[in-house]
ZAMARGU-4260 file (C-alpha; in steps of 0.2 Angstrom, whole numbers, plus 5000, padded with zeros to 4 digits):
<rodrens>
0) 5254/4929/5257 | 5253/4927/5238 | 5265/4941/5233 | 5254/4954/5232 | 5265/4969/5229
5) 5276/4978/5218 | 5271/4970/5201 | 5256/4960/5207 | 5250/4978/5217 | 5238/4979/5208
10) 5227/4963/5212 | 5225/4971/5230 | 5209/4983/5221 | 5207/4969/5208 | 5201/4958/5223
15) 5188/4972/5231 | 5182/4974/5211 | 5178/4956/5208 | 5168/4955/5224 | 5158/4968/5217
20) 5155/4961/5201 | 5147/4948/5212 | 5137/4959/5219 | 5133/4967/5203 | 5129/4950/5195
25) 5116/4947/5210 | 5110/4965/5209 | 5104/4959/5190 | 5096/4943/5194 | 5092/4941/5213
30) 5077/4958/5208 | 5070/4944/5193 | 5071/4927/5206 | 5063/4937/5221 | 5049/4943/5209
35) 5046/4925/5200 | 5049/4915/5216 | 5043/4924/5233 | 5053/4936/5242 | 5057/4925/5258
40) 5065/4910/5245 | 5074/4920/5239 | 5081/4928/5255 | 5085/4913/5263 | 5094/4903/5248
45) 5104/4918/5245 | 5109/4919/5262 | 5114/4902/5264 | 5126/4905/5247 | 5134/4917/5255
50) 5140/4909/5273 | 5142/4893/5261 | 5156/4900/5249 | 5163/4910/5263 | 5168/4896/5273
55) 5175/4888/5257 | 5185/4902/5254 | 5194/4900/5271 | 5202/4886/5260 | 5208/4895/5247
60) 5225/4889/5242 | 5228/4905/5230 | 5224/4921/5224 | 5213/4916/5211 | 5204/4904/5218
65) 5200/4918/5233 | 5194/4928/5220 | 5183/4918/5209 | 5175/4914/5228 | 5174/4932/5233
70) 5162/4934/5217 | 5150/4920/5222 | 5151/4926/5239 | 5147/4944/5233 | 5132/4939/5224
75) 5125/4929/5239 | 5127/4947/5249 | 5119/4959/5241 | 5105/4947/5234 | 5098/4941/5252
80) 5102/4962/5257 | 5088/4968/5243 | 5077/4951/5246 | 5076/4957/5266 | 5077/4976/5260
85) 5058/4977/5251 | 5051/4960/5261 | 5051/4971/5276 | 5044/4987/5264 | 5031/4975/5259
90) 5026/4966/5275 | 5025/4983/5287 | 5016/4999/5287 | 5021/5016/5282 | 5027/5023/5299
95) 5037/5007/5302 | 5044/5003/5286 | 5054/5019/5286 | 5061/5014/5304 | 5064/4997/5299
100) 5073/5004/5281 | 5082/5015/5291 | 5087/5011/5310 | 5081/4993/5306 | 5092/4987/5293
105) 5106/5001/5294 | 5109/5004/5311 | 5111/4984/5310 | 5124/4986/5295 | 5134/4999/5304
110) 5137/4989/5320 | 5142/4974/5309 | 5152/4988/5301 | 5161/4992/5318 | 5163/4974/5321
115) 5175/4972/5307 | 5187/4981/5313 | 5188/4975/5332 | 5187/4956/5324 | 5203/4960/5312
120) 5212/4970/5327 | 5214/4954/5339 | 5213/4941/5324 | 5224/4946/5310 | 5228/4927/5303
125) 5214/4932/5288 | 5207/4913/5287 | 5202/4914/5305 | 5195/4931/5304 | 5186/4927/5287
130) 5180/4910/5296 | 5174/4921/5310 | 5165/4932/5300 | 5155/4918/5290 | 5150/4909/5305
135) 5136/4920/5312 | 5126/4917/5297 | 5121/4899/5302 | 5112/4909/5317 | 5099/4916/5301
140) 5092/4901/5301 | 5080/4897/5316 | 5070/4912/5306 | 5065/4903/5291 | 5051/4899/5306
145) 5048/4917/5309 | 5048/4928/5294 | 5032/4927/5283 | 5031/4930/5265 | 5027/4946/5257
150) 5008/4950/5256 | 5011/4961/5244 | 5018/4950/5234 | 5008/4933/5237 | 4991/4945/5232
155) 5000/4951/5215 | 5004/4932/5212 | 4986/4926/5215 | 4988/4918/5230 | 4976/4926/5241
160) 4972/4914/5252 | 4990/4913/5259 | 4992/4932/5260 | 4977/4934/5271 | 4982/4920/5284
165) 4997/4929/5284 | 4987/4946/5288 | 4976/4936/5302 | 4991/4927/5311 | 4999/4947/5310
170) 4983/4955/5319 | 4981/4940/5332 | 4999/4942/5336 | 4996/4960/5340 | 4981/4956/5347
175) 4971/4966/5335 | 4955/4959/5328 | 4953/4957/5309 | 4939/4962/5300 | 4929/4948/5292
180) 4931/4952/5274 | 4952/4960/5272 | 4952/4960/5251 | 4932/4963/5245 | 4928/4952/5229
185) 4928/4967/5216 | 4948/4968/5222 | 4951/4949/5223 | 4941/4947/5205 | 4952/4960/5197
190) 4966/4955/5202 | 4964/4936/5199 | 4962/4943/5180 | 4977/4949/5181 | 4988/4935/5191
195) 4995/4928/5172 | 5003/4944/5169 | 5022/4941/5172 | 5034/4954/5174 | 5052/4957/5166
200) 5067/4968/5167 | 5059/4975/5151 | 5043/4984/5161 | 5056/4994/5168 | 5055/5004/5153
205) 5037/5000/5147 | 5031/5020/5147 | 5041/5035/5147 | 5038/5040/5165 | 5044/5023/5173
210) 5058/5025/5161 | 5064/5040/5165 | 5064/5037/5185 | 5076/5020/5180 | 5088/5029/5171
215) 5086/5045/5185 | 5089/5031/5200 | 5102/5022/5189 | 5113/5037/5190 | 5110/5042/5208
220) 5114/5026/5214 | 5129/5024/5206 | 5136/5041/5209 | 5130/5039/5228 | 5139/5018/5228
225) 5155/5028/5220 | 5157/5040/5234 | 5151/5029/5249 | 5163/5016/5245 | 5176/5026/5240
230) 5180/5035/5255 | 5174/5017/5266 | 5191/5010/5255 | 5200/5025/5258 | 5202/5024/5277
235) 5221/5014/5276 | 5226/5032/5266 | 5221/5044/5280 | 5235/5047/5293 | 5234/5039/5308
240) 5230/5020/5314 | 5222/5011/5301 | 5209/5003/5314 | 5203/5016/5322 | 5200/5026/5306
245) 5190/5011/5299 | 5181/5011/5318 | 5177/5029/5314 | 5172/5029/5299 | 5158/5013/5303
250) 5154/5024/5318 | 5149/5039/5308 | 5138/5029/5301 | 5125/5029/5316 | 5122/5046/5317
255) 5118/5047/5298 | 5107/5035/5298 | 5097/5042/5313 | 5098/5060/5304 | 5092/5049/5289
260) 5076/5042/5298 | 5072/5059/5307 | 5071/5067/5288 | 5061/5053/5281 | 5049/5052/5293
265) 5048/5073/5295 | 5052/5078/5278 | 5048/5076/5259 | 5062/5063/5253 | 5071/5074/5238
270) 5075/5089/5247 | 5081/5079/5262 | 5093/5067/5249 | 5098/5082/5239 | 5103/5090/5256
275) 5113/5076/5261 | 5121/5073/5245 | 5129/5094/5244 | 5135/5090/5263 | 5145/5077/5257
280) 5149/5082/5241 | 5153/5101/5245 | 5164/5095/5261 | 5173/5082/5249 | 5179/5097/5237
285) 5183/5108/5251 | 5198/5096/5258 | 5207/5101/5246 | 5210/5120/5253 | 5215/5112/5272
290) 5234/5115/5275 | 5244/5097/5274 | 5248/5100/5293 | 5230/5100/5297 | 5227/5082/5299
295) 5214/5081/5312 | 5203/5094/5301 | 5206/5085/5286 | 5199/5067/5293 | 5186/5077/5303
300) 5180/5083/5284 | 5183/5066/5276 | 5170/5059/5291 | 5158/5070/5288 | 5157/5067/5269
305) 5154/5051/5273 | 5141/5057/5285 | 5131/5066/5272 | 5133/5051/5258 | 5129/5039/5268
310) 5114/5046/5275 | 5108/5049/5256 | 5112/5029/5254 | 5100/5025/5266 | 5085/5038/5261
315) 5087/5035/5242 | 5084/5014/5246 | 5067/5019/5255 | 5063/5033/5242 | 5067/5019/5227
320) 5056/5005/5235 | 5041/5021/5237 | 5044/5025/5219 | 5040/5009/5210 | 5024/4998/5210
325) 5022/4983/5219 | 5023/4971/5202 | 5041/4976/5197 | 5047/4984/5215 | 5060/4971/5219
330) 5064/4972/5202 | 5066/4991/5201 | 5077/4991/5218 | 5087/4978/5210 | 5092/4986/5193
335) 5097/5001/5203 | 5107/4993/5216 | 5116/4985/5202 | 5119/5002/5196 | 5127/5006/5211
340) 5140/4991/5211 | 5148/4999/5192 | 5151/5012/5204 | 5156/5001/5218 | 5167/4990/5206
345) 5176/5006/5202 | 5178/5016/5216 | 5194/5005/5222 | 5204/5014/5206 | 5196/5031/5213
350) 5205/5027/5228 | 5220/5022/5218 | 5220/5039/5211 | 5226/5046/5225 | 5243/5038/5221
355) 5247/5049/5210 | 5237/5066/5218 | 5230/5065/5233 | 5217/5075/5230 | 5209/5069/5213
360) 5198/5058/5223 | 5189/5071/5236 | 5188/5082/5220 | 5182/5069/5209 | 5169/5061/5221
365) 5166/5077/5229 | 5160/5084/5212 | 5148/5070/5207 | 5138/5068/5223 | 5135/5089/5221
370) 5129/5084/5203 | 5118/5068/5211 | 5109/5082/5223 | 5105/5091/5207 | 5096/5077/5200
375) 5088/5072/5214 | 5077/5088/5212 | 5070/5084/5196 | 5064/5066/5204 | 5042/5064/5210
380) 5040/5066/5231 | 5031/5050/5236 | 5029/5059/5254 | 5014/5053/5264 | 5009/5045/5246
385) 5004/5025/5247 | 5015/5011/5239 | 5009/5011/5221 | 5005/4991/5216 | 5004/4997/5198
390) 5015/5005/5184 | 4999/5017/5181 | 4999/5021/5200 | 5016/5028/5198 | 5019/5046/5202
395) 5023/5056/5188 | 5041/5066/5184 | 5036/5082/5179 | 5052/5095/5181 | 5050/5102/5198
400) 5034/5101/5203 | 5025/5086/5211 | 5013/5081/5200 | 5001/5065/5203 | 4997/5051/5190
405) 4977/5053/5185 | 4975/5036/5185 | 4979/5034/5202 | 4961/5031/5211 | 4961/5021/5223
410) 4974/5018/5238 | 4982/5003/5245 | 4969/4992/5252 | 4977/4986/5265 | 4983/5001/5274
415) 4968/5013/5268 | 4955/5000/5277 | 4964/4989/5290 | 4980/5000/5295 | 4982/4995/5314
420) 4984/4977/5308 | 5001/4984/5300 | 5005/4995/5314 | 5019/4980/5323 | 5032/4972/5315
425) 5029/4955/5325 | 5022/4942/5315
</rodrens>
């Protein structure tokens, strides 16, 4: 519509590149807001940016003005995804938050996934599409109503009171009765010494150990973005009908994210991730060797890298959130989802790599993920370990080898004392 081909080609991946700029932008600051102002705020302002600029961008009356809407809309997208992402960590228990991090919150992402292409299959006028995609997100808000804030979050802030009427209406819903006393005095006391204590961006580096796991979780996520993306974009290249390759390759998605859950819940979470990410990766690199006639075998091999990377891009959210403490958590998942979108923001030019050999991007991607799977390795196993609430709680990196903090004596109060209150995710 806006004569976007043969000079102006290439605004077609500038497009997909700006929208994750917005998501890298809310990457960076939604983590900071959700910490400062409450996880549920932040969820629900967010979420009502996105569906507002979305249905302003239906308007859109050039290319540029799409664009500079597609950036607001990003940062709305992923900001309200990280906000709901560790409010559901927060709020359930261990056995449920890895279901609800898993077949919860991906399962859900996958079937909007498969929905895209069966909306733009029967409405191809993009404003109509684009204003039937926006419109569901005005059914988010009867739930302002339902979902609680953070515990977690409400105690690290001082604000006992609220958290445990949260805690009590949780156990009456489930018909479970509360003890009398949920947080003992010597917790509330030392914790309320503490409530002044504000975090930044900066306590991401503060000792050596926490340090190392950002940069270690900043490169995975961006190497894991860079491949899942990539081949998600890449679906128009592979032979055969654009909209049943983009069905498959949302549909390839269940499956991972069941083998995902099945390995979380079964299985330490590095060697399940690493094993994921040399599927993909090794399978990527071996397209390469398939004869050019061979076109079934060859999207049959580009599904299944998808399979293995996406299933390492739902277990390395869950292992992230188990990694960092309770006072910079949101802000820990944030920093490392925005790593994710620099690789986002350039896997479009990966794709576009195929122009000139059709094959650079399978090797190129192929050979990071195998790279990311080595890396994983040298990460700390937070397996059956509670949710540290402080950066001296965090689990150690130390080569190899699991290795537990020393000062780590005491467990989560809530789920070491009163873990059936957690047990249901109604509220």
């Amino acid at each position: 519509q806006w004569d976007l081909v043969c000079d102006n080609d290439w605004k077609g991946p500038m497009s997909t590149s700006l929208f994750f700029v917005g998501v890298l932008l809310g990457s960076f600051v939604s983590g900071q807001l959700s910490d400062k102002f409450g996880r549920k705020n932040v969820l629900f302002a967010t979420l009502a940016m996105q569906t507002g600029f979305s249905f302003v961008q239906v308007f859109s009356t050039s290319w540029e003005m799409f664009s500079v809407f597609f950036v607001l809309v990003g940062m709305g997208q992923i900001s309200n995804y990280v906000a709901a992402f560790v409010l559901g960590t927060e709020i359930l228990g261990k056995s449920i938050r890895v279901l609800f991090c898993t077949l919860g919150v991906c399962i859900f992402y996958a079937f909007g996934y498969m929905l895209l292409p069966l909306f733009a299959y029967f409405i191809r006028d993009w404003r109509m599409l684009l204003l039937a995609l926006t419109l569901p997100g005005l059914l988010c808000i009867p739930l302002w109503w339902i979902i609680p804030e953070s515990p977690r979050w409400l105690i690290s802030q001082g604000r006992f009171q609220e958290a445990e009427d949260i805690i009590r209406k949780a156990a009456k819903t489930n018909g479970i009765t509360a003890p009398d006393v949920i947080l003992d005095s010597s917790e509330l006391q030392d914790l309320n010494s503490q409530k002044q204590q504000t975090y930044t961006i900066l306590d991401l580096m503060k000792t050596r150990n926490i340090l190392t796991i950002t940069i270690m979780s900043v490169i995975l996520w961006m190497i894991i973005s860079v491949g899942y993306f990539g081949l998600s974009l890449d679906t128009p290249n592979l032979h055969g009908d654009v909209y049943v390759n983009c069905f498959l390759s949302a549909v390839i998605e269940v499956p991972a994210y069941i083998i995902s859950w099945l390995l979380l819940r079964n299985l330490p979470r590095r060697y399940s991730m690493a094993a994921a990410l040399f599927l993909g990766g090794c399978v990527l690199l071996f397209i390469q060797l398939v004869p050019s006639h061979f076109r079934a075998l060859s999207i049959l091999l580009v599904m299944l890298g998808k399979f293995g990377i996406t299933s390492a891009f739902s277990i390395v959210y869950v292992y992230t959130a188990e990694l960092y403490p309770t006072v910079v958590r949101n802000m820990g998942v944030g920093a490392s989802s925005m790593a994710s979108r620099l690789g986002s923001i350039l896997s479009p030019y990966f794709v576009y790599l195929g122009a000139y050999d059709r094959f650079l991007p399978y090797i190129l991607m192929g050979s990071l993920t195998v790279l990311s799977g080595i890396l994983t390795l040298f990460l700390p196993e937070s397996y059956g370990m509670p949710l540290p609430d402080t950066i001296e709680q965090m689990l150690l990196v130390k080569g190899l080898e699991y290795r537990p903090a020393s000062s780590r004596t005491r467990d989560s109060k809530e789920e070491e004392e009163n873990p059936e209150i957690f047990k249901s995710t109604a509220f």
